[in-house]
C-alpha angles and dihedrals in degrees: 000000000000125000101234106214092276085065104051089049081070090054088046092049088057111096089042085054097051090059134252124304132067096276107146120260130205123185121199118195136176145133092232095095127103145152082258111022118122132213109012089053093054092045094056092042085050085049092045091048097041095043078057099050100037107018098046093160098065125072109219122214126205117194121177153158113284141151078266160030099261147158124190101196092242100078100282120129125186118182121197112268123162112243109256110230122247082016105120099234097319117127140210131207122244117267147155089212125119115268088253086065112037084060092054095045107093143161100262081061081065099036080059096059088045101055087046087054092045095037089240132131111254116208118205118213112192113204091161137069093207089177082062112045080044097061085045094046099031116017136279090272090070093058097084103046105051087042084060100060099034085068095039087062097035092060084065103067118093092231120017118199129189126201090234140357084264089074096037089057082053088050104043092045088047086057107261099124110188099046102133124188122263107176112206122240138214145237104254090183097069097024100061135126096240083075086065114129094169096163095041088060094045089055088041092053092040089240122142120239094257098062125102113242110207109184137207125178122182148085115307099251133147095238089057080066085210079166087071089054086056109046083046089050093044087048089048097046126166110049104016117083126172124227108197107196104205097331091087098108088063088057102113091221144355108272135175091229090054113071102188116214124182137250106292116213109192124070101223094049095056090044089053090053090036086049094050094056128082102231147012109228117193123172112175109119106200092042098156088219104323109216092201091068095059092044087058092051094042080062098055098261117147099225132215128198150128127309082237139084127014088301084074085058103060088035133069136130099293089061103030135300142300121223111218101227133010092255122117088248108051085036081050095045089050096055085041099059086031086065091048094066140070100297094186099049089050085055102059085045096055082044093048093041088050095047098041098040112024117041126128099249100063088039101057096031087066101035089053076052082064085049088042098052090038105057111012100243125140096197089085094054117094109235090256085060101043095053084049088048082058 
């Protein structure tokens, strides 16, 4: 994933292509954007959306991976990278490199050189345990190795952030000391319960009233374990059924218990299937926050996942369950014991925790205080913030 020259050239160009003045500029950049990735992609449009209506003094740069060098004029850079296969959309730059690096070179390697070359901080936010998507994709002895230089790049970044407490414990063991939590937030706007059509779907899906709807939504990809969905509802059997929205593909088998939806691209319209089920299921053990999560509970969706992970950390009994470990059966024991509780009630409660803890507001206030500090720049201080500064 590493810019050749050529690309950097792009990062350099930018201030000339936001225009004169001394207006702030922020640059995001990452490879976890696609026409169909999840969570990462939401975060940085809901970034995009919130630094407009509340930072209008800094102009906010997007560059990413695309079939070409491109600029749209609004902030948006896509820089050529040749679609991965079986990837589901994402893209890779080209490169002679070993397959080991090639997964540790990644743009932030880029957006470093860049702020060198500019004289500007440069804040790292790792969504991604690459020691750990290497031992699954590769092989364990490839662990060691990437971990080592993930956190050989990361301790170069002026500010390091982590999605939960989860991946600043990664960090910090792998040697970056001052990485520091950040959970992400949601849009409780869109993903809220009112959008709720639970007998529509049920008619669309051609499932009676009685039956249980869990519910996954992401990309099909082995570290979802959506293996591990399937085996619980097939344990589980008459009432529950499974809707997997675009993550189908990753489903082992058809099965009668399993309905595949695809990818769905707008916002509201996941939130209003997410909002007719009657609970969020997510077993993947090492997710580094998982967004999803909140939006389901944003929607009112009891959840249930792994004591493991950061989903453990927006999850426990008064929202839904934890699984004790990432197996059909434990994953299986937990829905069923979810089920056996006050539904309702569970509900209110995933509804209350998204909309206290986790809107956008808090999240990004404190994250532009990062900017601020950073970079000394009052342009990413609210106007609250700005008057106490003084």
């Amino acid at each position: 994933m590493a810019f050749e020259p050529y690309d950097l050239d792009v990062l350099y160009r930018l201030e000339d292509s936001l225009g004169g003045g001394r207006q702030a500029r922020l640059v995001d950049t990452t490879m976890l954007y696609a026409p169909r990735s999840g969570g990462v992609k939401r975060y940085l449009s809901a970034k995009r959306d919130w630094l407009t209506a509340h930072r209008p003094k800094v102009a906010h740069t997007l560059v990413a991976p695309g079939p070409k060098d491109a600029h749209d004029g609004h902030g948006e850079v896509s820089i050529y990278a040749a679609p991965l296969p079986f990837a589901d959309g994402y893209r890779w730059p080209v490169s002679t490199a070993s397959w080991t690096d090639r997964l540790i070179r990644t743009p932030g390697r880029a957006a470093l050189k860049a702020g060198d070359r500019l004289g500007v901080p440069v804040v790292g936010f790792c969504h991604t345990d690459l020691g750990a998507l290497a031992a699954l994709h590769i092989g364990e002895w490839a662990e060691q190795p990437v971990r080592k230089r993930w956190a050989a790049i990361y301790r170069q970044f002026d500010r390091v952030v982590a999605p939960s407490r989860y991946m600043a414990e990664r960090l910090i063991a792998a040697g970056v000391e001052d990485a520091v939590a950040l959970p992400l937030g949601v849009d409780i706007d869109t993903f809220e319960p009112r959008r709720a059509d639970r007998e529509g779907l049920r008619r669309r899906l051609g499932l009676s009233p009685d039956e249980r709807l869990l519910v996954f939504a992401g990309r099909p990809a082995r570290e979802k374990r959506i293996d591990v969905l399937v085996e619980a509802v097939e344990r589980l059997g008459a009432p529950y059924r499974l809707l997997l929205i675009g993550a189908g593909a990753a489903a082992p088998e058809p099965s009668d218990r399993v309905i595949r939806m695809d990818y769905t691209r707008d916002p509201a319209d996941l939130a209003g299937l997410l909002a007719s089920c009657d609970a969020f299921v997510h077993a993947n053990d090492a997710e580094p926050f998982g967004l999803i999560v909140l939006e389901a509970m944003a929607c009112g969706l009891p959840v249930v996942g792994v004591d493991s992970g950061g989903v453990a950390e927006s999850v426990d009994a008064s929202v839904g369950a934890l699984a004790v470990r990432s197996t059909g059966a434990a994953m299986a024991e937990a829905i069923d014991g979810l089920f056996q509780r006050d539904l309702d009630q569970l509900s209110r409660a995933a509804r209350q925790r998204a909309e206290r803890r986790h809107g956008w507001d808090a999240v990004f206030n404190t994250l532009t205080g990062v900017y601020a500090d950073l970079s000394g720049d009052e342009a990413f201080l609210g106007a609250d913030e700005v008057a106490t500064a003084h």
